[in-house]
N, C-alpha and C positions, 0 to 999 in steps of 0.2 A: 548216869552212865559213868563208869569210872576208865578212864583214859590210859593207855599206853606210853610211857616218855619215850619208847624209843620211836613212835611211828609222827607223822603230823595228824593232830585234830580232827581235821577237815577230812582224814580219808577213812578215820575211823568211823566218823560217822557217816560218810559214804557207804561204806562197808557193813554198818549195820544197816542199811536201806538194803544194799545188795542180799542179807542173808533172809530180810522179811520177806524179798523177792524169791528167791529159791524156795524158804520154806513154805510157798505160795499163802502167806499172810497179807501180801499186797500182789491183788492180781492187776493185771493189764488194764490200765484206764483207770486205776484207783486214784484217788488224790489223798496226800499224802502233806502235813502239817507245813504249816507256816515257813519260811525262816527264821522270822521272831519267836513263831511257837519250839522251834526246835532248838533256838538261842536259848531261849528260856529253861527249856526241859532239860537240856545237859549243860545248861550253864557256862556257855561261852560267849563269847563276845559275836554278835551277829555276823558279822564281815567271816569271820569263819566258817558259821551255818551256810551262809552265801558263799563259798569256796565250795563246799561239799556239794552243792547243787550246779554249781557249774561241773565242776567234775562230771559230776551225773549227766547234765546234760551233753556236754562233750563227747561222752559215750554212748548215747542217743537214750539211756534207759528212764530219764527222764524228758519232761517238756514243761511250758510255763502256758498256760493258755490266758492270756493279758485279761486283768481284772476277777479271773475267777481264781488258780492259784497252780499248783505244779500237781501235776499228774503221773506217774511211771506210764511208758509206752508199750505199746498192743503188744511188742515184742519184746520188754524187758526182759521177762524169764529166760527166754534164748539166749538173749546178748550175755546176762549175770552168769549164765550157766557156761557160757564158752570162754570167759573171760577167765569163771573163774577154774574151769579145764587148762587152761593156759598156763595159768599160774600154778597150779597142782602141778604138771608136768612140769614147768622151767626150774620150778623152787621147792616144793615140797617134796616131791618124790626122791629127788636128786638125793636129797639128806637124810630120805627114809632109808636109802639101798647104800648108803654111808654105814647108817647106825646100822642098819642090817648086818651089812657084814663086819662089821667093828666087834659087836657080836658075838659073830661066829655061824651066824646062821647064813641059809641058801633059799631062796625064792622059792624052793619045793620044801620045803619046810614050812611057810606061811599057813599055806590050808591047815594043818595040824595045831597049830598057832592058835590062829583065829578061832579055833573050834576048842579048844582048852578054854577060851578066855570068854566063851560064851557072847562074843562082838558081831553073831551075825543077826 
């Protein structure tokens, strides 16, 4: 996994959990690797791996079920999917109708856009 300097660690690889969740790769009740196995696999120091799962957990899309291992919850999907609606709306969009009109273009312009660029 090759890491972002500008973000922390722990939330990248949060983040990649959340994207396997959307891309419904991990469904609801799945279990989902070690701490040590995911210390291992991206090569970070465990106490990190363990930050990303607390994260997760925090946010309910994960759970730990004592002695068997972590699991994503019934309701993952929803949570990752509104969370990450949230964030499209606060952060991403804001900057897309920036560029937009920096630009030059108008939000009725898009459709023609999109359909140029063969993106749907």
């Amino acid at each position: 996994m090759k890491f972002d300097p500008n973000q922390p660690i722990y939330l990248q690889i949060a983040e990649h959990f959340c994207r396997q969740i959307l891309s419904k790769e991990l469904a609801g009740g799945a279990r989902i690797p070690s701490v040590r196995e995911v210390a291992a696999l991206t090569e970070v120091n465990p106490n990190t791996a363990m930050r990303a799962y607390h994260h997760l957990q925090e946010q309910g899309i994960i759970e730990q079920q004592r002695g068997i291992g972590y699991f994503t919850t019934d309701n993952a999907y929803e949570l990752v999917l509104e969370q990450q609606r949230r964030e499209f709306l606060s952060s991403e969009l804001p900057r897309f109708l920036e560029k937009l009109e920096q630009l030059g273009y108008t939000l009725e312009d898009l459709p023609a856009l999109v359909s140029s660029q063969n993106l749907r």
